[in-house]
C-alpha positions as CSV (number, residue, x, y, z in Angstrom):
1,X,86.4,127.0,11.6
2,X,87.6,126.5,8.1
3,X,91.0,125.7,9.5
4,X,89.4,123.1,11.7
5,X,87.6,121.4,9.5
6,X,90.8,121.6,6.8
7,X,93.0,120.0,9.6
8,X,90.1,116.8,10.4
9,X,89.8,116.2,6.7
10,X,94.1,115.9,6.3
11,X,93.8,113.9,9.2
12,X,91.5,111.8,7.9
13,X,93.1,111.4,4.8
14,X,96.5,110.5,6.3
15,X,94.7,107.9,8.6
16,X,93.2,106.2,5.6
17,X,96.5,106.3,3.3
18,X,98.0,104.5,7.0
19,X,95.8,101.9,6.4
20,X,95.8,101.1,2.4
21,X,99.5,101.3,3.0
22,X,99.5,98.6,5.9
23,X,96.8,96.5,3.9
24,X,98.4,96.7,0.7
25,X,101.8,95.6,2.6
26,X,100.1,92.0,3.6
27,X,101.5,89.5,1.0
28,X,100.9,85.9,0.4
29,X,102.8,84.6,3.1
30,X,101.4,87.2,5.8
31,X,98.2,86.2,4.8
32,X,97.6,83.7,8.1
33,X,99.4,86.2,10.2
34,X,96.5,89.0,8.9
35,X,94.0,86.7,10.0
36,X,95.5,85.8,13.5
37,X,95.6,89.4,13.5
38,X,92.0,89.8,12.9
39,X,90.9,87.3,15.1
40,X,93.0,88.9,18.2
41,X,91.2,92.4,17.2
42,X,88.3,90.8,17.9
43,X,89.3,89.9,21.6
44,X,90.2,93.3,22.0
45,X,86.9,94.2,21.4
46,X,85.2,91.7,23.3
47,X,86.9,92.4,26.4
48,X,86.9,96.1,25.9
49,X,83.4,96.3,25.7
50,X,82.5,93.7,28.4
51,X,84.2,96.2,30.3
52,X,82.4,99.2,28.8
53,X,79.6,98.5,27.1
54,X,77.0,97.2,29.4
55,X,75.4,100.8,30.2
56,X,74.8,101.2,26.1
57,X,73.3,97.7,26.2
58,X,70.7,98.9,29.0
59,X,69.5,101.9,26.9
60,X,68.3,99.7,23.4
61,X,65.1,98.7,23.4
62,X,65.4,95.2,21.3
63,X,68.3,94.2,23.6
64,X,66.5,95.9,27.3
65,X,63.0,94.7,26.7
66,X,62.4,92.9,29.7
67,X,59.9,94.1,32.4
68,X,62.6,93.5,34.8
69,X,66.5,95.3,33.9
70,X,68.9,92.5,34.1
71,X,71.7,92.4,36.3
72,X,75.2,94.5,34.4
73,X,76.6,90.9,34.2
74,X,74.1,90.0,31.7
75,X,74.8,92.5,29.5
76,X,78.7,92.0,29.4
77,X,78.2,88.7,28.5
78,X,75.7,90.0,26.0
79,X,78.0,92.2,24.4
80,X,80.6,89.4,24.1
81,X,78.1,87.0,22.8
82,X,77.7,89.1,19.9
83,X,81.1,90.1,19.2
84,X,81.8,86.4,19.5
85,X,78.8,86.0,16.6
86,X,79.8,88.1,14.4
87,X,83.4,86.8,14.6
88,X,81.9,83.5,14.0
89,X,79.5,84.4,11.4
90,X,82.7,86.1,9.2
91,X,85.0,82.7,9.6
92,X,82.6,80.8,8.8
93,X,81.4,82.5,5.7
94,X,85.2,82.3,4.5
95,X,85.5,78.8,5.7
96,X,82.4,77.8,3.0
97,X,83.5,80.4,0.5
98,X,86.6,78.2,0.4
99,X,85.7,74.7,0.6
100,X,87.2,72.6,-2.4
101,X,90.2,75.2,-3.8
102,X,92.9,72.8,-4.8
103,X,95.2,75.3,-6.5
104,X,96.3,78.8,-6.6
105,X,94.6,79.7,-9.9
106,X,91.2,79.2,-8.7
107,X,89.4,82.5,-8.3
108,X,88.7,82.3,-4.7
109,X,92.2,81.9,-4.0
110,X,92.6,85.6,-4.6
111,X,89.7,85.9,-1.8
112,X,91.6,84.2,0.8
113,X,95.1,86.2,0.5
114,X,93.6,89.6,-0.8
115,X,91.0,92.2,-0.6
116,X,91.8,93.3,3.0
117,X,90.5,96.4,2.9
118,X,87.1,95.0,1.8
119,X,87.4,91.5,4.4
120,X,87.9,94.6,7.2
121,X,85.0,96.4,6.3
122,X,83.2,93.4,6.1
123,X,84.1,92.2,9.4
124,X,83.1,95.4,11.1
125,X,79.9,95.7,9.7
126,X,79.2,92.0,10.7
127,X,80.0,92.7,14.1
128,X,78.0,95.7,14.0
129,X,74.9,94.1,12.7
130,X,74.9,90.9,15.5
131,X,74.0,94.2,18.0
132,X,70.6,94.1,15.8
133,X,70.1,89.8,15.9
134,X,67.2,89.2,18.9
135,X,68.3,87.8,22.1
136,X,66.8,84.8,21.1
137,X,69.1,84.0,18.7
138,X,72.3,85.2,20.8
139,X,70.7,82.5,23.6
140,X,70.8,79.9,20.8
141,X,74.5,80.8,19.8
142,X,75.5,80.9,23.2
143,X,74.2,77.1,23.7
144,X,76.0,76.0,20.7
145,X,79.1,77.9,21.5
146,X,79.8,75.2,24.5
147,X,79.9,72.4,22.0
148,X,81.9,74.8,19.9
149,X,84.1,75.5,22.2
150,X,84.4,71.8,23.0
151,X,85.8,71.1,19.4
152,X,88.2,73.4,19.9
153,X,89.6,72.3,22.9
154,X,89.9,69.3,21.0
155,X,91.7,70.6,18.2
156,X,94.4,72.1,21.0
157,X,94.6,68.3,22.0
158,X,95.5,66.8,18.6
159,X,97.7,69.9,18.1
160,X,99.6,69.1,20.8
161,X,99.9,65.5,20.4
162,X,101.5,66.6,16.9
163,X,103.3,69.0,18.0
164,X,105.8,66.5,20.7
165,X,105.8,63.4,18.5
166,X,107.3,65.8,15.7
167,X,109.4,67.1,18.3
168,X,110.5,63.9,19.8
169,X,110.9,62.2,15.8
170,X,113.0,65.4,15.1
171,X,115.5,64.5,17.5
172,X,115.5,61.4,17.4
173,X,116.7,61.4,13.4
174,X,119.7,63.5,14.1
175,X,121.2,59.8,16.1
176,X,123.8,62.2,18.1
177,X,124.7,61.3,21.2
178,X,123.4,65.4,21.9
179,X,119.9,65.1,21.2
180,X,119.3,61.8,23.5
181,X,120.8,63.9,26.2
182,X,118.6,66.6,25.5
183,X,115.9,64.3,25.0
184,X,116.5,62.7,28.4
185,X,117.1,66.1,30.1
186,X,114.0,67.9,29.0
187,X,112.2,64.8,30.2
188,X,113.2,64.8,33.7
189,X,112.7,68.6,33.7
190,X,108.9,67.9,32.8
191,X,108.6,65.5,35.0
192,X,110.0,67.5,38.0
193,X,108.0,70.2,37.1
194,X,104.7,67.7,37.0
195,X,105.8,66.7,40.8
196,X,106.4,69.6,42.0
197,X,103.1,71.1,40.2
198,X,101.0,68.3,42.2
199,X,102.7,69.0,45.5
200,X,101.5,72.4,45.3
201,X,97.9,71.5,44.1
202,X,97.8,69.2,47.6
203,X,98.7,72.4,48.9
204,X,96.1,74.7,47.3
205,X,93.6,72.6,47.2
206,X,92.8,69.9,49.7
207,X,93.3,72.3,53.2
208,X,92.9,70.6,56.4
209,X,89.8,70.5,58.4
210,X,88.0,70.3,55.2
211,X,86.3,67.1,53.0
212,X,87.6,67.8,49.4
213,X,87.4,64.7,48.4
214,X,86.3,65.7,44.8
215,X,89.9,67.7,44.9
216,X,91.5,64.9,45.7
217,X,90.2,62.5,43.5
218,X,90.9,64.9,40.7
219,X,94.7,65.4,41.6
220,X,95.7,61.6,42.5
221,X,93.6,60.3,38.8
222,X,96.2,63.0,37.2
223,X,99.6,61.3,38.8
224,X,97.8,57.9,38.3
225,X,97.7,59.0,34.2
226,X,101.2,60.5,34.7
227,X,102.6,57.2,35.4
228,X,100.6,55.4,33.2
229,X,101.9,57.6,30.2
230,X,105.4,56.4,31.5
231,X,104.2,52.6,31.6
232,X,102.8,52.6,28.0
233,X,105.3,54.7,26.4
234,X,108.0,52.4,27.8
235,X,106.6,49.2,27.1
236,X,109.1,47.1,24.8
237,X,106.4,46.7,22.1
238,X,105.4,50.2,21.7
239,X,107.4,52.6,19.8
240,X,107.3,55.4,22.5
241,X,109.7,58.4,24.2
242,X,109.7,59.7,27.5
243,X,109.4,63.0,25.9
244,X,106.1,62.9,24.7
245,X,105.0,61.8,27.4
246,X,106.5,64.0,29.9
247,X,105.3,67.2,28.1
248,X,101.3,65.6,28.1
249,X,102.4,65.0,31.7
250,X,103.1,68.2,32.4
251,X,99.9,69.4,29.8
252,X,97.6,67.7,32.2
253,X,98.7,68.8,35.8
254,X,98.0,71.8,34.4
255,X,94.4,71.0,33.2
256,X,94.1,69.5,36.7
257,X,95.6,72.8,38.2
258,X,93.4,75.0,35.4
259,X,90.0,73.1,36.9
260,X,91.0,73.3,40.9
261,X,91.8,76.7,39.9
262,X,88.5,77.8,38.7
263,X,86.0,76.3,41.2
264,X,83.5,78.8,42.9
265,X,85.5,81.4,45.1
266,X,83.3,80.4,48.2
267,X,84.2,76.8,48.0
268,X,85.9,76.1,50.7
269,X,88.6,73.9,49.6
270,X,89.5,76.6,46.5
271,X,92.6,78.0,48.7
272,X,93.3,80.6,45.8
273,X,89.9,82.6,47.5
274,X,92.1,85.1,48.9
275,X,93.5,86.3,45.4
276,X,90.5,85.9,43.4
277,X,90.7,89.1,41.0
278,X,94.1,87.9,40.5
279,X,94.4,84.4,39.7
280,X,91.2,85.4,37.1
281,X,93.0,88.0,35.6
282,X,95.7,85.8,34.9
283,X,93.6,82.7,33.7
284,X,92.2,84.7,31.8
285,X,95.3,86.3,30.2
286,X,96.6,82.6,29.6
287,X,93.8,81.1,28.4
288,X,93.7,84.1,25.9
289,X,97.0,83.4,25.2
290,X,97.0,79.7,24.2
291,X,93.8,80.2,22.5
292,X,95.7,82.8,19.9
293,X,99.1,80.6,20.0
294,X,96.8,77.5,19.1
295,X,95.3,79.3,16.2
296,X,99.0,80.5,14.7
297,X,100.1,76.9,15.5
298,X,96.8,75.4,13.9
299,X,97.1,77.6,10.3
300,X,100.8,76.4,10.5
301,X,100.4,73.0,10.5
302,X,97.7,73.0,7.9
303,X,100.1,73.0,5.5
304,X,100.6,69.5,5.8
305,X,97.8,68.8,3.9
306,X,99.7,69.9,0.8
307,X,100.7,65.8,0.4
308,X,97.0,65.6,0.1
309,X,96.6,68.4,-2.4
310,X,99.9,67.6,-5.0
311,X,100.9,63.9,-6.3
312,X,105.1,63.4,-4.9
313,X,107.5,64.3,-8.1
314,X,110.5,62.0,-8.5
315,X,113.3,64.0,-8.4
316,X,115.0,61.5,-10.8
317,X,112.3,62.2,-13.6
318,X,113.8,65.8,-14.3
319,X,117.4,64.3,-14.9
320,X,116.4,61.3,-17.2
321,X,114.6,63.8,-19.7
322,X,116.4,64.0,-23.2
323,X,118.1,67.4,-23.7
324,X,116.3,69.2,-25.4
325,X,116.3,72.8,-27.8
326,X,116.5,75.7,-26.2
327,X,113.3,77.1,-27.6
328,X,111.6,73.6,-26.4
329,X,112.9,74.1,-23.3
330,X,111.7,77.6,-23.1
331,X,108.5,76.3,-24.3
332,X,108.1,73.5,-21.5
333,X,109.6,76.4,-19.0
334,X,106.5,78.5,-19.9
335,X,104.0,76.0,-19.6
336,X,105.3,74.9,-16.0
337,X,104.6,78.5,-15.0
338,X,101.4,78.8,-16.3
339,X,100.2,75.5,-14.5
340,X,98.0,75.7,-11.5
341,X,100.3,75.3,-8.6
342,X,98.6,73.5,-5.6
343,X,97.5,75.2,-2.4
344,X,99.9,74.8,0.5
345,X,97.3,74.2,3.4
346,X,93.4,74.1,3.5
347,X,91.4,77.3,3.2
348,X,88.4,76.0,4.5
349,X,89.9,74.5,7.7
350,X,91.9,77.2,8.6
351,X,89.0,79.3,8.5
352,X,87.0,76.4,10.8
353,X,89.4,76.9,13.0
354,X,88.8,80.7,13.9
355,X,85.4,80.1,13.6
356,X,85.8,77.5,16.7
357,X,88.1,79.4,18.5
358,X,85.2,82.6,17.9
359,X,82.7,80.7,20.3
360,X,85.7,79.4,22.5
361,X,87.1,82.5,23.3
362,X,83.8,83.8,24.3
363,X,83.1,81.2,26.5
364,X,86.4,82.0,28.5
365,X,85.6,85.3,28.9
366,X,82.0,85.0,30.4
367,X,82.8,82.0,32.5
368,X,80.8,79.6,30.0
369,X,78.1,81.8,30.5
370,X,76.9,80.5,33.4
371,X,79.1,81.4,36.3
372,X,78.7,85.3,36.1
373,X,75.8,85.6,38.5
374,X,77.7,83.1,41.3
375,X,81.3,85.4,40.7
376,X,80.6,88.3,39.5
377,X,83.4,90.1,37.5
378,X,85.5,87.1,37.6
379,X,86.7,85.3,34.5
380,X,86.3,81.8,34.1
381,X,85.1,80.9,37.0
382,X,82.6,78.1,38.1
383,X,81.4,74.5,38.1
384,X,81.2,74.6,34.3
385,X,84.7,75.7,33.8
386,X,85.9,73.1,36.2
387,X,84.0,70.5,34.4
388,X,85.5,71.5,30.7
389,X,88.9,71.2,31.7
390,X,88.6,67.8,33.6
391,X,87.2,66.6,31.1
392,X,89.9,67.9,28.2
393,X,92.3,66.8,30.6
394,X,90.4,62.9,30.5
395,X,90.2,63.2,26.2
396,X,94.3,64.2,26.2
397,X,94.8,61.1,28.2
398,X,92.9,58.8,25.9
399,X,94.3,60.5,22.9
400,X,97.9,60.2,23.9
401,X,97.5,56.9,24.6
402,X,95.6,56.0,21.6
403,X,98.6,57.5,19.7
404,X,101.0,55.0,21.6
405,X,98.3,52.0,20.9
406,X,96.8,52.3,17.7
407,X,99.8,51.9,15.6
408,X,99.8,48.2,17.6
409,X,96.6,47.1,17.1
410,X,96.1,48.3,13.5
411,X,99.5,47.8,11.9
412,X,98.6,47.9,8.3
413,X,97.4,51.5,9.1
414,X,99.4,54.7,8.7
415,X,99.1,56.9,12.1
């Protein structure tokens, strides 16, 4: 017994030397990557016990006090609901925590990029309390958590917009004869794939014998865009590529292809009915996916905002100075290091952004919330789903081509 009990306690100990030794490791620059971290934790958790968790659910009184039991499906999405809260609730207490920090000597800047230990503790215990918050307020969350989610899907959008003009203004610089071939060639593979994509959603999608009109409709609007993103980009006045608008090409025959995909498994012209568990499965494991790759990409490109943050030095000040003495020098040396340097990237949108992605992910893995009754165990699945990528498919479209526009109409404006 005493051996026993000697053994757990060096086991403990060991286990929590691991982790002050792995949270003591996270420097400033892992920091973000900590956080992503974090925030993919919590997914774990949410789909672990949406899997799990519903008998537990059934036996607490606060949670179970209906006259009637609910069906299990209502308390997987429970439990995700209020993993998803707490989640939310953490962010977003960072994200106001952090609001106005301008440089690195401010006090909560040590917040942000320290304390692990203490933010993990904090986050479990959060997590733990939202299985105490009445399912009054979890029903309110979950109703804001579509609009959230919304947001979000928005922020992918403008993400992505960045991301290919940066790409497409990156190789355009280099003026070598190899990056306008590479230009032109990763164009015409996007566009292939966009064809061939749409052949197979005729395929999938509209089956003979059937009216899918609404199918249809859907997949002839996206090639309609697809050549209108050709016809705008191209046009002599506006300072377009083919790239860009081949990838958001691409982007949205796969938002067309992400909404057929998710209609009701009984609708007749959903041709993916006969592999239901497994087109779900891996939606699900791809929505995941971009979701996480969205919020790495998002912290990343925060740190433009550093423009914003720190006036431009002119390189040519530091060589007109006067020599000076060397203790002078040493002087004006030690006073440079004891300035506040600026913060690279917003604390408090960086924090938004998990917040948002908190209500987003849990909306992809009940289904919005609304579609587990109709399908059961599957993920992401019904009318509401379709709906929410049609229409993010609809806002990229105008956003791309506001991109392409604006600078036209509003030229003494800086896009």
């Amino acid at each position: 017994m005493w051996a026993a009990s000697c053994l757990a306690s060096c086991c403990a100990s060991c286990a929590c030397s691991a982790c002050q030794s792995v949270v003591g490791g996270i420097s400033r620059r892992s920091a973000r990557i900590a956080y992503c971290g974090l925030f993919a934790l919590s997914l774990v958790l949410s789909w672990v016990l949406r899997e799990v968790a519903a008998p537990l659910l059934e036996s607490i009184p606060w949670i179970n006090h209906f006259h009637k039991t609910p069906d299990r499906e209502w308390f997987e999405t429970d439990a995700v609901l209020r993993v998803s809260l707490g989640n939310f609730v953490f962010f977003t207490i960072l994200a106001v925590l952090m609001m106005g920090i301008k440089d690195q000597k401010d006090p909560r800047d040590r917040i942000h990029h320290g304390g692990w230990m203490a933010k993990i503790v904090c986050w479990c215990i959060i997590v733990f309390l939202m299985f105490f918050v009445p399912n009054g307020f979890v029903s309110f969350y979950e109703s804001i958590s579509k609009f959230g989610s919304g947001l979000f899907l928005l922020v992918q959008v403008v993400l992505l917009l960045d991301f290919v003009h940066s790409w497409n203004d990156n190789w355009v610089q280099r003026d070598e004869q190899f990056w306008y071939m590479a230009l032109l060639i990763v164009s015409l593979v996007c566009y292939l794939a966009t064809f061939s994509f749409s052949g197979l959603l005729f395929h999938w999608f509209t089956p003979s014998g059937h009216d899918c009109g609404l199918n249809t409709f859907f997949i002839v609007l996206t090639l309609i865009l697809v050549f209108a993103f050709a016809v705008v980009a191209l046009h002599p006045k506006i300072n377009g590529s083919l790239l860009p608008a081949s990838v958001i090409s691409l982007y949205c025959m796969y938002l067309c292809y992400s909404g057929l995909s998710s209609e009701p498994r009984d609708y007749e012209c959903n041709g993916l009915h006969n592999h239901s568990q497994a087109v779900s499965t891996g939606s699900l494991a791809l929505g995941l996916t971009t979701t996480v790759l969205s919020v790495v990409y998002s912290a990343v490109r925060a740190g433009s905002s550093t423009t914003l943050l720190s006036p431009p030095s002119s390189p040519r000040a530091s060589s007109d100075k006067p020599l000076l003495p060397f203790s002078k020098a040493d002087e004006q040396e030690d006073k440079k290091k004891d300035e506040a340097r600026p913060v690279s990237y917003s604390y408090s949108f960086f924090h938004l952004i998990f917040s948002l992605a908190s209500m987003y992910s849990a909306m992809l893995l009940t289904g919005w919330s609304t579609s587990v009754g109709e399908s059961g165990k599957l993920v992401d699945v019904g009318w509401p789903s379709v709906w929410v990528r049609i229409v993010t498919q609809w806002a990229t479209a105008t956003l791309f081509v506001w991109s392409l526009v604006a600078p036209i109409l509003f030229p003494d404006r800086e896009f």
